[in-house]
Structure formats: structure tokens, C-alpha cells
PANU-526253 format. One record per residue: x, y, z of N, C-alpha, C in turn; residue in three letters; residue number from 0. Coordinates in nm, 4 decimals. Example, Ala and Ser with C-alpha at 12.3 -4.5 7.8 and 13.67 -1.06 7.14 Angstrom:
// residues 2
      n_u      n_v      n_w     ca_u     ca_v     ca_w      c_u      c_v      c_w   r   k
   1.3190  -0.5690   0.7800   1.2300  -0.4500   0.7800   1.3200  -0.3300   0.7800 ALA   0
   1.2850  -0.2250   0.7080   1.3670  -0.1060   0.7140   1.2900   0.0030   0.7870 SER   1
//
This chain:
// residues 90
      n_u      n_v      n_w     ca_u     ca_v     ca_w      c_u      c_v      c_w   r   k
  -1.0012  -1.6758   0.0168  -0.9367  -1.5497   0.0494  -0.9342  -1.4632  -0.0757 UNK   0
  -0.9703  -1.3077  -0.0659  -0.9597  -1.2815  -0.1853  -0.8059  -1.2142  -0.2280 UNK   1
  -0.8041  -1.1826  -0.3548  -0.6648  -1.1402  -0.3766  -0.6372  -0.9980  -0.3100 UNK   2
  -0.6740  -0.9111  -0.2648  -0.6279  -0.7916  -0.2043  -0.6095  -0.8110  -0.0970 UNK   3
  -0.6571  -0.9168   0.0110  -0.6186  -0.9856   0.1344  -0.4701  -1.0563   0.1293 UNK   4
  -0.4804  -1.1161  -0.0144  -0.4174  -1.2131  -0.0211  -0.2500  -1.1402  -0.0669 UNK   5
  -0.2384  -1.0494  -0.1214  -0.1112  -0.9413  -0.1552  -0.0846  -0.8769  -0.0415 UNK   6
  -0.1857  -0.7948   0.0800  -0.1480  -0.7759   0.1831  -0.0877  -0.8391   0.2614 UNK   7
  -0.1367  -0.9852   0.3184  -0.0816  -1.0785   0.3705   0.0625  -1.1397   0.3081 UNK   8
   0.1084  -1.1420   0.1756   0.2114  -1.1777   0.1183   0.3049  -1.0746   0.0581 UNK   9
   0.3006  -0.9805   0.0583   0.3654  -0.8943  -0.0253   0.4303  -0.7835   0.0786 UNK  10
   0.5354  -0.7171   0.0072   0.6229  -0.6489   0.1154   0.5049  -0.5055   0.1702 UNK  11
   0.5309  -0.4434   0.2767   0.4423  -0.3062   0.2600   0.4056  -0.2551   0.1513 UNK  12
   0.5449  -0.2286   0.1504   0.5890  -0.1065   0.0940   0.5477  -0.1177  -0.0529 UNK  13
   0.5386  -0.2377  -0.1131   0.4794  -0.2756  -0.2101   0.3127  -0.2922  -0.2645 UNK  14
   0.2956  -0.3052  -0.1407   0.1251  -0.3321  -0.1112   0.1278  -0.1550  -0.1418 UNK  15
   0.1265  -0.0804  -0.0709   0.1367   0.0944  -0.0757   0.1402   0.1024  -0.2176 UNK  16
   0.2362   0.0788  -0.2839   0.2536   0.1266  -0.4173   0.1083   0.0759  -0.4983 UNK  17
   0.0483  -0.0407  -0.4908  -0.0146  -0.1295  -0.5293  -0.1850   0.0127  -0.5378 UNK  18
  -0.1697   0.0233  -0.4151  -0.3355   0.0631  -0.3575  -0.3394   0.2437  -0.3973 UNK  19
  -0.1504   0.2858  -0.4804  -0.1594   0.4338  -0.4957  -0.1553   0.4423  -0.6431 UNK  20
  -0.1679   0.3314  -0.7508  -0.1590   0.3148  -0.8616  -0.3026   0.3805  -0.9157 UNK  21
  -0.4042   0.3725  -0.8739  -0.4808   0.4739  -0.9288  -0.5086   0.6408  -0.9046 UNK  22
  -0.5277   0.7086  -0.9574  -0.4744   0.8312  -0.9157  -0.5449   0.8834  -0.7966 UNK  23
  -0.6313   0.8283  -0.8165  -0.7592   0.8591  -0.6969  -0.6351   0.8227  -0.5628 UNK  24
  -0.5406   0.7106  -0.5724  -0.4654   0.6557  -0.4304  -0.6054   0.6130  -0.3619 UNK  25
  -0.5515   0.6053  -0.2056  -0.6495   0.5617  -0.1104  -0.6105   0.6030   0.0259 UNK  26
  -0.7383   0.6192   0.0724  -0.6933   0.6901   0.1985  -0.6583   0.6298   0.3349 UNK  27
  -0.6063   0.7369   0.4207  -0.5255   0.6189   0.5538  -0.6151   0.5319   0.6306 UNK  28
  -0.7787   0.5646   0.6655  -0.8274   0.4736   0.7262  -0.8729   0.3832   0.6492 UNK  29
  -0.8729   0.3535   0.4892  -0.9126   0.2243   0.4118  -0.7910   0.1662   0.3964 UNK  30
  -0.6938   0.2793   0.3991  -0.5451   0.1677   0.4093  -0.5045   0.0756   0.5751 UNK  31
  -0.5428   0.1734   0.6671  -0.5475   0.1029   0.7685  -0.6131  -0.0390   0.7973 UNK  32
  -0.7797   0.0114   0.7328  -0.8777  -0.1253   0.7216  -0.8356  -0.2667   0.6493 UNK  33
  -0.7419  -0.2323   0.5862  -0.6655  -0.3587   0.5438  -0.5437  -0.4129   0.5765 UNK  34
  -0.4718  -0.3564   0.6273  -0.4171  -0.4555   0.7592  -0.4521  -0.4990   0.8576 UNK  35
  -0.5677  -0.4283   0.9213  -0.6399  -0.4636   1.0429  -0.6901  -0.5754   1.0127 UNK  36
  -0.7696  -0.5907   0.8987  -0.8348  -0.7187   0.8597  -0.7203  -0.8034   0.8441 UNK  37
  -0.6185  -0.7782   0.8035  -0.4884  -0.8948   0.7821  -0.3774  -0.9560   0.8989 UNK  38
  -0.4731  -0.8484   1.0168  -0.3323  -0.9397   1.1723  -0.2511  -0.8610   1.1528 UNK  39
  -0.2174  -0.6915   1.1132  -0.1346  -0.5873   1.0644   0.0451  -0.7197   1.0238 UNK  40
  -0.0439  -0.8056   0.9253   0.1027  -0.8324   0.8557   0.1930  -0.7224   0.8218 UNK  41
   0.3335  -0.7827   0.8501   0.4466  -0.7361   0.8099   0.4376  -0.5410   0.8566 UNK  42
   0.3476  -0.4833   0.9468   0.3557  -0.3927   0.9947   0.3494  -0.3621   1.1318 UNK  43
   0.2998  -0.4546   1.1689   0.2887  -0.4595   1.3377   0.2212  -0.3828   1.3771 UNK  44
   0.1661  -0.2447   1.3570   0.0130  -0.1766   1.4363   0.0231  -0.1087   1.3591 UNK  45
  -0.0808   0.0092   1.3773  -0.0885   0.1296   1.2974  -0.0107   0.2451   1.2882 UNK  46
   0.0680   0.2331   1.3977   0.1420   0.3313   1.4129   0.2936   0.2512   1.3080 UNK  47
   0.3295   0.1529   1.2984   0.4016   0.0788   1.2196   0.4064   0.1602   1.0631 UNK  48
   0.2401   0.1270   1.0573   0.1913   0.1605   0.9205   0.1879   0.3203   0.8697 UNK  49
   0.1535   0.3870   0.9613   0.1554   0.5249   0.9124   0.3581   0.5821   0.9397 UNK  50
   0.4246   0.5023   1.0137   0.5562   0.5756   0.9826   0.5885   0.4736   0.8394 UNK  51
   0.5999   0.3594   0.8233   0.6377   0.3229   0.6610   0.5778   0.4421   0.5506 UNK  52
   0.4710   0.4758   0.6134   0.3673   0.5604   0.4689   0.4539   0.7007   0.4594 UNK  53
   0.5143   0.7245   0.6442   0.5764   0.8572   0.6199   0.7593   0.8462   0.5368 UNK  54
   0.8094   0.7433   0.5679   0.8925   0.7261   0.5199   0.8704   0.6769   0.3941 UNK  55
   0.8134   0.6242   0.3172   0.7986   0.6472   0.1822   0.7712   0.7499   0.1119 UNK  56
   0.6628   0.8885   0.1923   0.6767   0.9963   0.1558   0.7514   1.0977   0.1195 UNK  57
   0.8503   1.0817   0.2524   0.9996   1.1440   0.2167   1.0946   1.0760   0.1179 UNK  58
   1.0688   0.9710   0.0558   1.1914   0.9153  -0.0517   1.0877   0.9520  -0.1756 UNK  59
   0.9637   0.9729  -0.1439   0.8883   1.0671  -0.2709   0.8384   0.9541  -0.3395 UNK  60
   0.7865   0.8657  -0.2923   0.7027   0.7206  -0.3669   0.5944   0.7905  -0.3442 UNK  61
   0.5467   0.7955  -0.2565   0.4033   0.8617  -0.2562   0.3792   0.9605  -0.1825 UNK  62
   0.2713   1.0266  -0.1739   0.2552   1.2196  -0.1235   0.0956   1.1803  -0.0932 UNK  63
   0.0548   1.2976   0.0151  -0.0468   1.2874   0.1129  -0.1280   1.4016  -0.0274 UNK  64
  -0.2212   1.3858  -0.0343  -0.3098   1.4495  -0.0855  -0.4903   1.4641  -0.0516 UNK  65
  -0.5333   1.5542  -0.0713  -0.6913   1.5277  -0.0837  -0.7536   1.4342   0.0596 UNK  66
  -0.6555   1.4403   0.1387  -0.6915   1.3488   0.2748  -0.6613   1.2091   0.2450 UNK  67
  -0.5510   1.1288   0.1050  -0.5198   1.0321   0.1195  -0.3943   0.9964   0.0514 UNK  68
  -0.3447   0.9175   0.0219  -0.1979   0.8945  -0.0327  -0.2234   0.8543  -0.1831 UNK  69
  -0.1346   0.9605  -0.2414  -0.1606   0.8854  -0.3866   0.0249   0.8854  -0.4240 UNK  70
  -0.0002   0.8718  -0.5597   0.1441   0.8431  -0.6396   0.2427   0.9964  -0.6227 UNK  71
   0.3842   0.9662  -0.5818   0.4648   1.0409  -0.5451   0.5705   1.0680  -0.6962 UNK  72
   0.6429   1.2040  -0.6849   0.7350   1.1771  -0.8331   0.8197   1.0602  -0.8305 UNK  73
   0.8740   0.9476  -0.7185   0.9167   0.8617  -0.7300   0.8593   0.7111  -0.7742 UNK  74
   0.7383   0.7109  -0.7861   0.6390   0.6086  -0.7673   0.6833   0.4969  -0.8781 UNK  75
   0.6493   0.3675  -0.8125   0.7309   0.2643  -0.9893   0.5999   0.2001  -0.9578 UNK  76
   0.5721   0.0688  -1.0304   0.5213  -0.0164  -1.0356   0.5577  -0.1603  -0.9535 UNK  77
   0.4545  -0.1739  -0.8848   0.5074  -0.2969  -0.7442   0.5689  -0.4362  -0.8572 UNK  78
   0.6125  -0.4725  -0.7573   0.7283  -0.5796  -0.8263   0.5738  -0.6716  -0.8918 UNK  79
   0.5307  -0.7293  -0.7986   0.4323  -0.8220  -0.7836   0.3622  -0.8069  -0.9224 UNK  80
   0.3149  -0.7144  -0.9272   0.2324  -0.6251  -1.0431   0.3323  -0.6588  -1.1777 UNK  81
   0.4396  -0.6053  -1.2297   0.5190  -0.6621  -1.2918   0.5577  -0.7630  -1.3537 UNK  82
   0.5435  -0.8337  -1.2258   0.5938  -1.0290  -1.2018   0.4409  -1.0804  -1.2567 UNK  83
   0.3234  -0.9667  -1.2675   0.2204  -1.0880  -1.2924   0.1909  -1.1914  -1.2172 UNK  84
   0.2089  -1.1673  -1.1039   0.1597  -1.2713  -0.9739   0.0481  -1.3079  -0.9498 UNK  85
  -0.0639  -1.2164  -0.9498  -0.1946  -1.2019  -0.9495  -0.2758  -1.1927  -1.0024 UNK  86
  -0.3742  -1.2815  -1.0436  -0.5002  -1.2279  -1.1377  -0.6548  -1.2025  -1.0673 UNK  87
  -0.6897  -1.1034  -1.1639  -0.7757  -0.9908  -1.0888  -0.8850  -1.0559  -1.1699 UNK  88
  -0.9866  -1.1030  -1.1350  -1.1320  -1.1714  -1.2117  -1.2169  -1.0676  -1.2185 UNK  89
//
């Protein structure tokens, strides 16, 4: 399994979100979609799940719709996971 499967499947959303908006570029809703779909929409339950978490993180200002995809909001931190050093990236 690789590790971006593997943080989706284990890690909170909302955290995964922060994770995939850490570069400035962000990422957009149907590659964010494409990875829960591939994951059994863990911990979101469909797409429609997924795009209201994305909207409600928007409004607490973690992240903002841009350029046709979600990048870093003035609230934006660094995912716990990321932090914690949970993961290593080869």
C-alpha cells in the first residue's frame, strides 16, 4: 500500500485536506475526490460527505477554493501526522 493511500485510509479528513493543501499549488476537487474513491471514501462516506467537510473547513479559513482547486487558507497549520513524523516519504 502506498503511503498517500495509506494516510487517507488512517488519518482524520480533515487532516488528510491539510496534508494534500501544503503545497501551494493545493489540489484539486476531482484528484481529491480520486483518493477517497480509491480508499472505500474512508472516514467520509461519499462525495458529497467530502465536498461539505472541504466546505466547512473553508469557512473556519483552513483552506480557500482557488484556481479551480483548494489550497492553504489564512488558518492553515500543519497536519498533526506531519508533525508527529508518522510517515516516511522514499
Amino acid at each position: 500500500m502506498g503511503v498517500i493511500k495509506e494516510i487517507v485510509l488512517n488519518e482524520e479528513p480533515e487532516e488528510v485536506i491539510l496534508f494534500f493543501t501544503k503545497p501551494e499549488l493545493g489540489i484539486s476537487l476531482p484528484q481529491l475526490d480520486r483518493f477517497y474513491n480509491m480508499a472505500g471514501w474512508a472516514h467520509v462516506g461519499d462525495n458529497m460527505g467530502l465536498l461539505n467537510l472541504v466546505r466547512n473547513m473553508r469557512d473556519a479559513g483552513y483552506v480557500e477554493f482557488s484556481g479551480g482547486g483548494i489550497v492553504r487558507g489564512a488558518n492553515w497549520r500543519e497536519p498533526i501526522f506531519m508533525v508527529e513524523g508518522k510517515y516516511t516519504f522514499d
